[in-house]
N, C-alpha and C positions, 0 to 999 in steps of 0.2 A: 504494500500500500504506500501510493508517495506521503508524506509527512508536508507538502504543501514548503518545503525548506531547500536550499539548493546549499551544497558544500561548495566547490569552487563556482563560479561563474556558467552555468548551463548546464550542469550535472547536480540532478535529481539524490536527494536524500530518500531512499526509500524504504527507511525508518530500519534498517537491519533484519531485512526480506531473507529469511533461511531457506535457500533450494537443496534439501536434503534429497539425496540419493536412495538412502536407505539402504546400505549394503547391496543393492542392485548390480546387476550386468547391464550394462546398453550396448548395444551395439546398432552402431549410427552410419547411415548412409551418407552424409553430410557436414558442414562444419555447423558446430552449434554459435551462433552468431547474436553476441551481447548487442542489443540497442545502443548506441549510442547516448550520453548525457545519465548513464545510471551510475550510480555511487550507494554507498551504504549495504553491500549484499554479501550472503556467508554462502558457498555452494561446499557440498561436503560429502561423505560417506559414500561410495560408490567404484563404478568404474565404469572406465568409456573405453568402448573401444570400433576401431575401423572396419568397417565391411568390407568385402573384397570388390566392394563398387565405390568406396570412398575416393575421391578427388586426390591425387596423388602429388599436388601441387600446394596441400591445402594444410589446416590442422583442427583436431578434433576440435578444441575451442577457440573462438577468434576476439575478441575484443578492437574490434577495425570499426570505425567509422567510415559510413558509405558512401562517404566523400573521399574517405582520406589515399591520398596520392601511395599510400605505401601498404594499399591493399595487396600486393605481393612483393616479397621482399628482394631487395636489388642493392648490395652492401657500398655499390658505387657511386649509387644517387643521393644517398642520407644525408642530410644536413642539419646537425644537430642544433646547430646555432639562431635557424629560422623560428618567429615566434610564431607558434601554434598555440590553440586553445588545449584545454584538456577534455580530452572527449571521456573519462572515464575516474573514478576516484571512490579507493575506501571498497574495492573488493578482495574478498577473502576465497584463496582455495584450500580447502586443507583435508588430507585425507583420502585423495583418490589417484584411481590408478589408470595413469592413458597409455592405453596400448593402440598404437598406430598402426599395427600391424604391417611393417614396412611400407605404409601407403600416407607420405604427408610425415607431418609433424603434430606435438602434442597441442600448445600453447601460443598463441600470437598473438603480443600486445604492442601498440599503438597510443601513441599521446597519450596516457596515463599519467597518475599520480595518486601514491601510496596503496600500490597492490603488493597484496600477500602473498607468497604460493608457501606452505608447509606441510611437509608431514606424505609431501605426495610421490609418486612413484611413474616415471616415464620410461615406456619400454617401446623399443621394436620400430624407432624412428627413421625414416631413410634422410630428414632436411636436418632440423632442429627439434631438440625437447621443448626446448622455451627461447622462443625469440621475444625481444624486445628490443621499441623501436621509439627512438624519441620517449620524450614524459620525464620523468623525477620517480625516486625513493620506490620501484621494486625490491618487494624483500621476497629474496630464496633462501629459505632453512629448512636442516633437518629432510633433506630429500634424494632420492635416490634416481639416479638416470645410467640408462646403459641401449646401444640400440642392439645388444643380444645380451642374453642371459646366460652368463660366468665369473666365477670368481678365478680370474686369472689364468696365464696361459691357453690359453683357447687358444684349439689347431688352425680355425677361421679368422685368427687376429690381424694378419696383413689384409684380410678384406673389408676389415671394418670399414664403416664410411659416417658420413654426418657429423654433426655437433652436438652434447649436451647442451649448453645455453652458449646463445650468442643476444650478446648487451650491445645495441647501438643506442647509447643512452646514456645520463648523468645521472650520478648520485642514487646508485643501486649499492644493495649490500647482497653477496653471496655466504652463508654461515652454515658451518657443519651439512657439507652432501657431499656425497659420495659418488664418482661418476665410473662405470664402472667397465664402459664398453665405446666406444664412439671414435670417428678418428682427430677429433679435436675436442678436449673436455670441456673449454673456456672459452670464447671470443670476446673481448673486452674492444666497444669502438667507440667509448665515451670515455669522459670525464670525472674523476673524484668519486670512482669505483670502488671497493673494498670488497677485499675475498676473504676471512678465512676459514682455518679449520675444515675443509675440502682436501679429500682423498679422491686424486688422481691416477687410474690403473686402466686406462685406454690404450687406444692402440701404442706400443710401444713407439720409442723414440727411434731405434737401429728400424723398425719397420714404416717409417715414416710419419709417425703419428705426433701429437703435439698436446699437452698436458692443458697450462695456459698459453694463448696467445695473448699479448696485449698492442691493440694497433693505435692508432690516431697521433702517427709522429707527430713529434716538437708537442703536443698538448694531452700528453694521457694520465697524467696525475692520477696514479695508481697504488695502493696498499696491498701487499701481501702477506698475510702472517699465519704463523701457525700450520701451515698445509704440506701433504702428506703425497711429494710427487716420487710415484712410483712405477722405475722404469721408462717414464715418461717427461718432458722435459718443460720447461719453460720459455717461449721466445717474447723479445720485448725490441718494436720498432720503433728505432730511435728513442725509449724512454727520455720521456721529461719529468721530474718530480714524480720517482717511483720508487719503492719502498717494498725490500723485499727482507725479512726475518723470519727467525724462529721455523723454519722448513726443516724437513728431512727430505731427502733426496734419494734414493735408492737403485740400486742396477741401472750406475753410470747415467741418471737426470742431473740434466744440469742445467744454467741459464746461458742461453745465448740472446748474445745483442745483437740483431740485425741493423745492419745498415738502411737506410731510405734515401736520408738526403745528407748523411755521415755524422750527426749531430747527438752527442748524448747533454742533459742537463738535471742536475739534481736528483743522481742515481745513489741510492743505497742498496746495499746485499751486506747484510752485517747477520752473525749471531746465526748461521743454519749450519746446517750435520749436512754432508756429502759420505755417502758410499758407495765402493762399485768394484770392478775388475783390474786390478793393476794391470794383467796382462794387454787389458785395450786402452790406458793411458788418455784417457776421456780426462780436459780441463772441466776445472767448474763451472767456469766461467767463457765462454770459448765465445767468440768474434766473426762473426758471418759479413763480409765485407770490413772496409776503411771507414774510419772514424775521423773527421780533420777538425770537428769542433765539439771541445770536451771541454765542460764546468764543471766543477762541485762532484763528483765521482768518490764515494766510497765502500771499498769494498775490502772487508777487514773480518780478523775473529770469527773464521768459518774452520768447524775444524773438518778434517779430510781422513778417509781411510778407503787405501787402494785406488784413487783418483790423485787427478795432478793437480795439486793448490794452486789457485791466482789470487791477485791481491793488487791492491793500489798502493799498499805498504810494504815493503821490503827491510828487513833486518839482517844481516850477516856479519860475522867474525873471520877475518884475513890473518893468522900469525906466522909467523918464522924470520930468520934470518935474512935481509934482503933489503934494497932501497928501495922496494915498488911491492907494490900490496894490490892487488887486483880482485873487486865483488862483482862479481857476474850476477844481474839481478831477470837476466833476458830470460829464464826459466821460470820465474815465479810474477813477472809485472805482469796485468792484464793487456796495456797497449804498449806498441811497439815501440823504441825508441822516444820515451817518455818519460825523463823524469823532472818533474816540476819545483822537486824541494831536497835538499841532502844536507847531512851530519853526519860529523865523525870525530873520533877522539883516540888519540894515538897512543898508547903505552909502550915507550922503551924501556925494557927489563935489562938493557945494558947499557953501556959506553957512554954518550955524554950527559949530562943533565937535561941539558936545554938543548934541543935537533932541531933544524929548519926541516918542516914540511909542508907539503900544500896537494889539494886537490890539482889532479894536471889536464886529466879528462874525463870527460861525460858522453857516452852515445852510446849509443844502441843499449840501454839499460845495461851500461859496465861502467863503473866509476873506480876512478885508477887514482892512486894517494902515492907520491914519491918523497921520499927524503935524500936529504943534501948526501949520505953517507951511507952505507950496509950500518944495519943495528937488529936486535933482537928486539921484536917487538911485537904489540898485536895492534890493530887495527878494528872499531869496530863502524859498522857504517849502520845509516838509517834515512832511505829514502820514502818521497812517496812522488805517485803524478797526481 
C-alpha cells in the first residue's frame, strides 16, 4: 500500500510492502520487472529460477526503468558522472536463491539508492550475478555466488565464464561473500567502493581467471580489507587512492598493477600474508606494463612464504673488507630503476677513526657506497621509491 510519502524525489514509500516467497520454487519465463519510482519493499524467502525459455540476454530480477538508456548492459557507455534521478530506493533482498540456469543473469540494478541484497545465493549465471549500474550505497552481505556448483578444483574450471558482481557505481559496500565459481569474482567500475571479508576461489589465476578487478583508471578510490584470494589474483588499472590490507593470498594470488595510461597515485598494499610455490617464483606484487607517473606508492610489511617479496622499501646489510660496498635492491623494488629516497650508515670495525665516504651511484635499484681506502667494515643501507 503507498503511504501517500515519497523517500527520494519520485520514489514511492510503500510503507514496507513484504513480497514473501514462502519457501516456494518459481520458475519464470521472464524477467521479473520492478516499477519504477518504488522504495520501501522486503522481497524474501524463496527461489527463482530460469526456464529453459528464459531470455538469455536478460536477469531473473530487473530493477530498470523503462526509460533508462542502460536497459542492457554495455561497460563502455556508462557514465557514472551524468546526473540521473533515482529511479528506485530502500529495497531489500534477503534470503533467496537465483538460479539462472545458464540463461541471463540473477540481478540488475539501475539508478538506485540504498539497496540491500543479503543472505542470498546466485547460481548457474552465464552474464553477471549482480550487476549494478549507476545509483549510490548497494549493500552485498553474507552471500554466496558461483556460476557452477564446487568447492574447488573443478575438472570444468578453465571453462568457467561470467562475473559474480560487476559495480559500475559509487559508494557500494561488498561484506563477507563468498564467490565460489565465475571467471571474474569482482568488477569494480566506480568510485569509493569497499570490499571486505570476501573469499575468492574462481576461476584460477594460471587459468586465466581474475579474483578482483578494479577498473576506472586515475579515479577508482578503492578499499580492500580482510579478503581471502584464493588461487586467484587481484588486478588494479592504474589505481588511484587504493587500499589494499589484511589479505591472504594463497597458491601464488597476487596483485598486479596494470598499466592504462602508466599512472599509479595513492596506492597502498601494506599488512597481507602471501603464499605459494617457490618452484614458480610468482612476485606479489608483479607489473603488467610501464609505469612513468608514480605518487605516494606504499607497499611494505607483507610477509611472504615460497613467493618473491616486493616492496617500495628496501633494507640490506653490505660487510667485509673492501673500498666499495655494493646493495643490489633490483630483486626486491617493485618499479624499475626507482629509487626516490636513500640512507646509510657506515661502520668501520678497523683502521682509521674518521674515513671519507660517500654514496657514488644510484641506478637501476643498486646503490654503490665507496670509501677513500680498503677498511673492514659494514654498510647498512635503506631505500624506498
Amino acid at each position: 500500500m503507498e503511504s501517500g510519502v515519497e523517500l527520494m524525489p519520485g520514489v514511492k514509500d510503500l510503507g514496507g510492502v513484504v513480497i514473501d516467497l514462502q519457501g516456494g520454487n518459481y520458475t519464470i519465463t521472464k524477467p521479473i520487472i520492478f516499477p519504477s519510482g518504488a522504495g520501501n519493499v522486503l522481497v524474501k524467502e524463496g527461489t527463482l529460477r530460469a526456464s529453459d525459455s528464459f531470455p538469455i540476454d536478460r536477469y531473473l530480477i530487473e530493477l530498470i526503468a523503462s526509460t533508462s538508456i542502460y536497459k542492457n548492459h554495455n561497460s563502455d557507455t556508462i557514465n557514472l558522472q551524468q546526473t540521473r534521478e533515482i529511479d528506485y530506493e530502500a529495497i531489500t533482498f534477503c534470503d533467496i536463491l537465483f538460479d539462472s540456469r545458464y540463461r541471463g543473469g540473477g540481478i540488475s540494478i539501475v539508478d538506485s539508492a540504498r539497496i540491500r541484497i543479503n543472505n542470498c545465493f546466485f547460481l548457474h549465471f552465464n552474464t553477471e550475478g549482480i550487476l549494478v549500474q549507476r545509483g549510490h550505497e548497494t549493500y552485498i552481505s553474507n552471500c554466496f555466488l558461483g556460476q557452477h556448483s564446487t568447492v574447488g578444483g573443478d575438472k570444468w574450471e578453465r571453462e568457467f565464464s561470467g562475473t559474480a558482481i560487476d559495480i559500475a557505481s559509487n559508494d557500494n559496500a561488498i561484506t563477507d561473500v563468498s564467490i565460489f565459481s565465475a571467471s571474474i569474482g569482482i568488477v569494480l567500475r566506480g568510485q569509493a567502493n569497499m570490499i571486505t571479508g570476501v573469499h575468492c576461489y574462481n576461476k584460477a589465476t594460471v587459468f586465466g581467471g581474475i579474483g578482483i578487478l578494479v577498473k576506472l583508471p586515475g579515479y577508482s578510490q578503492t578499499r580492500i580489507d580482510n579478503c581471502y584470494m584464493d588461487y586467484t589474483s587481484i588486478v588494479l588499472e592504474d589505481p588511484f587512492q587504493v587500499h589494499v590490507t589484511n589479505g591472504f593470498f594463497l597458491g601464488d594470488a597476487n596483485i598486479v598493477l596494470k598499466s592504462i595510461s602508466g599512472q599509479i597515485y595513492g596506492l597502498t598494499i601494506v599488512d597481507n600474508m602471501f603464499s605459494g610455490d617457490p618452484n614458480a617464483n610468482v612476485e606479489i606484487v608483479a607489473l603488467d606494463g610501464e609505469f612513468n607517473n608514480i605518487d605516494q606508492v606504499v607497499i611494505d610489511r607483507n610477509n611472504v612464504n615460497g613467493m618473491r617479496l616486493k616492496s617500495t622499501v628496501g633494507k640490506l646489510t653490505v660487510e667485509g673488507t673492501s673500498s666499495k660496498w655494493v646493495a643490489d635492491f633490483s630483486n626486491i623494488m617493485v618499479f624499475p630503476n626507482r629509487i626516490n629516497n636513500f640512507h646509510y650508515s657506515f661502520f668501520s670495525q678497523e683502521g682509521p677513526k674518521f674515513l671519507a665516504h660517500s654514496v657514488t651511484d644510484i641506478s637501476n635499484n643498486v646503490v654503490i657506497v665507496e670509501s677513500e681506502k680498503p677498511v673492514k667494515g659494514v654498510v647498512s643501507f635503506f631505500v624506498e621509491q
